[in-house]
Structure formats: C-alpha cells, structure tokens
N, C-alpha and C positions, 0 to 999 in steps of 0.2 A: 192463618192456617191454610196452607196451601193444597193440603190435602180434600178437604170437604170444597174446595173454591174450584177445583179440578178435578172431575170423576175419572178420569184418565189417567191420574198422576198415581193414585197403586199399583196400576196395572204396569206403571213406567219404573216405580219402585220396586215391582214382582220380581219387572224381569232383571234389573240392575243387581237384586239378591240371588238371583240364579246360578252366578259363575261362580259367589261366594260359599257356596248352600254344593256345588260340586265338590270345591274343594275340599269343604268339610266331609263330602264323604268319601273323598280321597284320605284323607288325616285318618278318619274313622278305621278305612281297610291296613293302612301302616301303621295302627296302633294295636291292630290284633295281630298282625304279623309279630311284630316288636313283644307285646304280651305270650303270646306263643313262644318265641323263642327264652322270654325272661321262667317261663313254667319248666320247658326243658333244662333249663339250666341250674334250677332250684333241684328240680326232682336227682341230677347227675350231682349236685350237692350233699341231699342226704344220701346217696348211695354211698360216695366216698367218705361223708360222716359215719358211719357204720362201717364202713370197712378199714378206717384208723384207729375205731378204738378197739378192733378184734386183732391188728395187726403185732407181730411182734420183730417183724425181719426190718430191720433198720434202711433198707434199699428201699424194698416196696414202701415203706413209709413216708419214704421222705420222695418216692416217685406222688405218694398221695397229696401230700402237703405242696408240692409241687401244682398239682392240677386242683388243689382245691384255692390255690394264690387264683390263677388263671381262671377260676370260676367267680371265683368275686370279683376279679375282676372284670370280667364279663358281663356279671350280672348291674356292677354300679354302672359301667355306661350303657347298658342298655336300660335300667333303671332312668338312668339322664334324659336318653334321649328319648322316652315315655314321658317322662315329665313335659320336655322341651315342645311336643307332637300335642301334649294339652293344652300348655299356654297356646300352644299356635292355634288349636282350637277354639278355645274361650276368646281369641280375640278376630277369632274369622263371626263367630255368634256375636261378638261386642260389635263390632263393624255393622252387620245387618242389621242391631238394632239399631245404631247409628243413622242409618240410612232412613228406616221410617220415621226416627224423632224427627230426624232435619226435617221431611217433610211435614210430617204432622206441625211442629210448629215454627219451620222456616227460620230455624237458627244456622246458619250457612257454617256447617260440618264437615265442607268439601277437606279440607284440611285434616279434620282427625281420621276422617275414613281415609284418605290417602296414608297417615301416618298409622293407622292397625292394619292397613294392607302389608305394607313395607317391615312393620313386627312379625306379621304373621310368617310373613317370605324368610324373616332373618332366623323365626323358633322354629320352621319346617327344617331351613338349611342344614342349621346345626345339628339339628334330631338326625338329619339324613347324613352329615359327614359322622357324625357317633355312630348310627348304624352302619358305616361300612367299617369303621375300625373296631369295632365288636365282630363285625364277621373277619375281617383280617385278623384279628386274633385269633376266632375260633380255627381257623385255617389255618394258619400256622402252629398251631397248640398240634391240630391233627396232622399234622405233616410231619411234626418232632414225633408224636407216638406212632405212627409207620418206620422214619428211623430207626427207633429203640427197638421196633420188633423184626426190620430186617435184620439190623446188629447181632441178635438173638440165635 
C-alpha cells in the first residue's frame, strides 16, 4: 500500500486528479448548454403539436410536419450527444477513482487510466461533432424559414 508507506503520494495523486476533475467541469458546462438547447426544442415541439391538430389549411400543415420532422430530429442528436457528454463523464470520475485505487493498493492501472483518458476524449469528440450538426441543422431549418418568408 503505497499510499500509507508515502505521506506525499495523495497529495501527488490530488494533483494528477486535478486536470481530470477540470475537465469534468468543462463536460458539466456543455452538458447544460446541450440540456438547454434539448428544453427549447421540446418546448417549439409542443407548440407545433397544438398548432397541427387546430390546423386545417393543408400548406400550413404539412409546413408543420415539416418542422416538426426537423425537430425530432434535432432533438435525438442532441439527445446523443447528451448521452455521449455523460459516458465521457462517468469515465473521467471512473479514471480518478482509478487513480487512488492504483495508489491505495499498487496495482499498476497506468494502462486503464491511459485507456478512460482516450474513451473519455473519443465520447467528448463525438458529443462535440453531434453538437455542431444539431446546430447546423438548426441553421439551416432557419435559413429555409427566412426564404419562405422573403418568397412571401
């Protein structure tokens, strides 16, 4: 137990959890971003739900059903990559605990904790390329409804 055999070696493990323990609260601020945007897009949801079943002009309708395709699917990749932003979470916390067991009882983990660093980088990646083609959607969704209404 290399831990109690060096009074030094927490304070050596503290800091080695420190860039990991950032990260996590980097994860944490893009997962309320990511959450925020999945609420607004719920909430423009039920609006266009209430406004298809009052509808009876077959244009407007099928403009609705239209944007409520593009809301679902908006909402599932941003739903993903909220998912994708917690695994990466859960395995930046799996890694730190990693880090005190190896010390605590000197089972040499250098390897798993390199291997949840390299997970964690690949569910950040992917959460982060989802959320830019969620907002590329939503951007182009609103780019087509300026068209329609300069047409107009």
């Amino acid at each position: 137990m290399t831990l109690f055999s060096e009074p030094n070696n927490i304070a050596i493990i503290i800091q080695l959890a420190v860039a990991p323990v950032f990260l996590l609260a980097g994860i944490a601020g893009f997962l309320a971003v990511m959450s925020g945007r999945l609420g607004r897009i719920i909430d423009r949801e039920r609006v266009i739900s209430r406004r298809l079943a009052k509808l009876a002009d077959p244009t407007t309708a099928l403009e609705s059903h239209q944007e409520h395709h593009v809301l679902m699917k908006r909402a599932f990749i941003t739903n993903r990559a909220i998912g994708l932003c917690t695994y990466s979470a859960l395995t930046v916390c799996t890694l730190i605990t990693a880090l005190f067991i190896d010390d605590i009882f000197d089972l040499g983990l250098a390897m798993l904790v390199a291997l949840l660093f390299i997970l964690t980088m690949l569910f950040l990646i992917i959460a982060l390329i989802l959320f830019l083609l969620e907002i590329r959607l939503a951007t182009r969704t609103l780019n087509l409804a300026r068209e329609v209404d300069d047409e107009d």
